[in-house]
Every structure is written in C-alpha cells, then in structure tokens.
C-alpha positions, 0 to 999 in steps of 0.5 A: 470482504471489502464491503465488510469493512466499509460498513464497519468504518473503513476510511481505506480499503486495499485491493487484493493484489499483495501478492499478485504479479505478473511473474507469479501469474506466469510461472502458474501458466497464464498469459501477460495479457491475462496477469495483467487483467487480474492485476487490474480486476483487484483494484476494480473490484475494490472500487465496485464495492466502494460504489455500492457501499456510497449507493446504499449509504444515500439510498438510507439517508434518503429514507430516513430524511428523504433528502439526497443530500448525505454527510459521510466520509471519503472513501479511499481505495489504495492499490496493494504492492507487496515486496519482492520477496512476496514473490518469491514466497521464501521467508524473505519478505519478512528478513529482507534477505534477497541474495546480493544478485538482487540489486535496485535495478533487479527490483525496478524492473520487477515492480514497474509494470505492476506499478503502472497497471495499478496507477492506472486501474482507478485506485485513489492512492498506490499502498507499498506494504511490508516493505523488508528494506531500504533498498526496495524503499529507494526502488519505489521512490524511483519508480515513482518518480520515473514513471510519473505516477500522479496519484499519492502513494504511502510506504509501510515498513515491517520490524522485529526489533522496534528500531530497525526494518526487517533486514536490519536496516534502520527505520529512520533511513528507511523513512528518510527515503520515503519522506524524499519523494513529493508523491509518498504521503504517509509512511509507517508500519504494518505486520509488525508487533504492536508493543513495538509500534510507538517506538517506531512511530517516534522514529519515523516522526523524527524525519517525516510529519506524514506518518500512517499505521496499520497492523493487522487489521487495523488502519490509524491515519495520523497525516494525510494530505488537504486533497483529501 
C-alpha cells in the first residue's frame, strides 16, 4: 500500500500505527516487548518501501539516461499516532468526550511510550492525527518538549462544524497550542468534510503560518520547514 502511493506521487506516507498501542496489544494478550516490536516494525515497513520506491526510481533513470544521477522529490515518512479514544474504540475519538477522570496526565502517560518508540523507529516526522480536543493538543505539545523529541512532528484536528474541534473546542485555541511548540511544523485538518476545510484553514492561518491538510486520502502541504 505505501509503495502504491508513492508511485502515484505521495511526498508523505504515514505508518500504520493510528491504532496500535501498547495497552491495546496487551489487552488482545501479547507482551510489552512484542507491542513495542510491532509498533516499531510499522514505521520500518513504511521506510522499506520508501528504499524500494528510491531504488526502482534510479534504476529507470539510469535506464533511460544511463546516468546515476536522478532529480526527484524527497520522500517523507511520518509516524502515525492516533488519539486516545482511538484506543478505546468507543465513539470518542471522533467527540472528544473522554469522561472527566481523563486528565492531561492520564494522556501523557498513555502516549509517552509510544511516543518515544516512534521517534526512534527511523521516521522523518511524528503526524499526531484526528486529534478530538485541546487537551490531548496540549498532551502532545508537552510530551514533545519532555521527552526531547528531536525530529518535527504536525497536528491534525478533526471538525463537525467547521469552526470548532470534535469536543467543542475552538480550532483556533487548538492550533494556538500547536504553533506554541518549536518541533510541530504543521498544523491542520484530516477526517473531516471537505466543504468545511476552508474555513478551517482560515482559522488556523490566523494563529500559525505552518499549516497541512489531509482529508482522507489526500495530502496538500501548504508550509513546511527549509530542512526539507
């Protein structure tokens, strides 16, 4: 699959790891050590189809021009996290309804192990999606800073109503936490309508020059950093 969008242009393919976690790899009964393998292995996988994609790209230039030299685009793999309610695989991660005995603690916590496998499994960027509230923003932003996390990372919101996240939450609050952190590069919107996106866009656009959208299976850049 990731090969399949590369060779229809993809700048950025995401691992599969939304929905992977180490508590929801326990609960279907494997190990830490195994949860944490898998975890890993989805961003390994999306970098060996990276390699392979790169190797028949020069292997047709050279070909063609019998040169090894070849002009083509960079291309990025982010790391997937999905939102706690992902986990819970209730509803919630589409209404940001998490109970008031989840608190920003409760989702540091469940995050940050994940967090730290991913920023280590060879991935260029760390893509925080479908993210139901500002809460779990403000999580990420933390984390990032606590842990040191030294590649880039973007968030991406979900909306019903065009001017708000999920739970009710403004956007622009929402994007003012992202645009607080040195390492998020992009913030935008993904599993949400497209008649809603431009107005969503010229939100965001109101706190932070660093915007992304994705909806669905699509992937529109607008700002990323020189390093790439």
């Amino acid at each position: 699959v990731h090969l399949d969008y590369l060779e229809a242009g993809a700048n950025v393919i995401i691992s599969a790891s939304y929905q992977a976690t180490i508590q929801g790899f326990e609960a279907k009964g494997l190990s830490i050590e195994e949860a944490e393998t898998l975890i890993k292995r989805s961003v390994e996988i999306a970098c060996e189809a990276r390699e392979i994609y790169l190797q028949r790209c020069a292997k047709g230039y050279w070909d063609f021009l019998g040169s090894p030299k070849i002009d083509r685009h960079p291309v990025l793999v982010a790391a997937s996290v999905g939102s706690y309610g992902a986990y819970l695989a209730d509803g919630s991660e589409y209404s940001g309804n998490y109970g008031a005995s989840v608190t920003l603690e409760t989702l540091k916590e469940f995050h940050r192990r994940r967090l730290q496998i991913l920023a280590n499994s060879g991935a260029d960027l760390i893509a925080f999606e479908t993210i139901p509230n500002k809460l779990e923003a403000q999580a990420y932003v933390e984390l990032l800073k606590e842990e040191n996390i030294d590649i880039p990372a973007w968030l991406s919101f979900s909306s019903t109503d065009g001017t708000n996240v999920a739970s009710g939450d403004p956007i622009t609050e929402c994007a003012k936490i992202a645009d607080s952190c040195s390492q998020v590069v992009a913030v935008g919107i993904n599993c949400t309508s497209p008649r809603l996106i431009h107005g969503l866009i010229l939100s965001i656009r109101k706190v932070t020059p660093h915007l992304v959208y994705r909806n669905k299976s699509l992937l529109y850049l607008t700002s990323l950093p020189a390093m790439y």
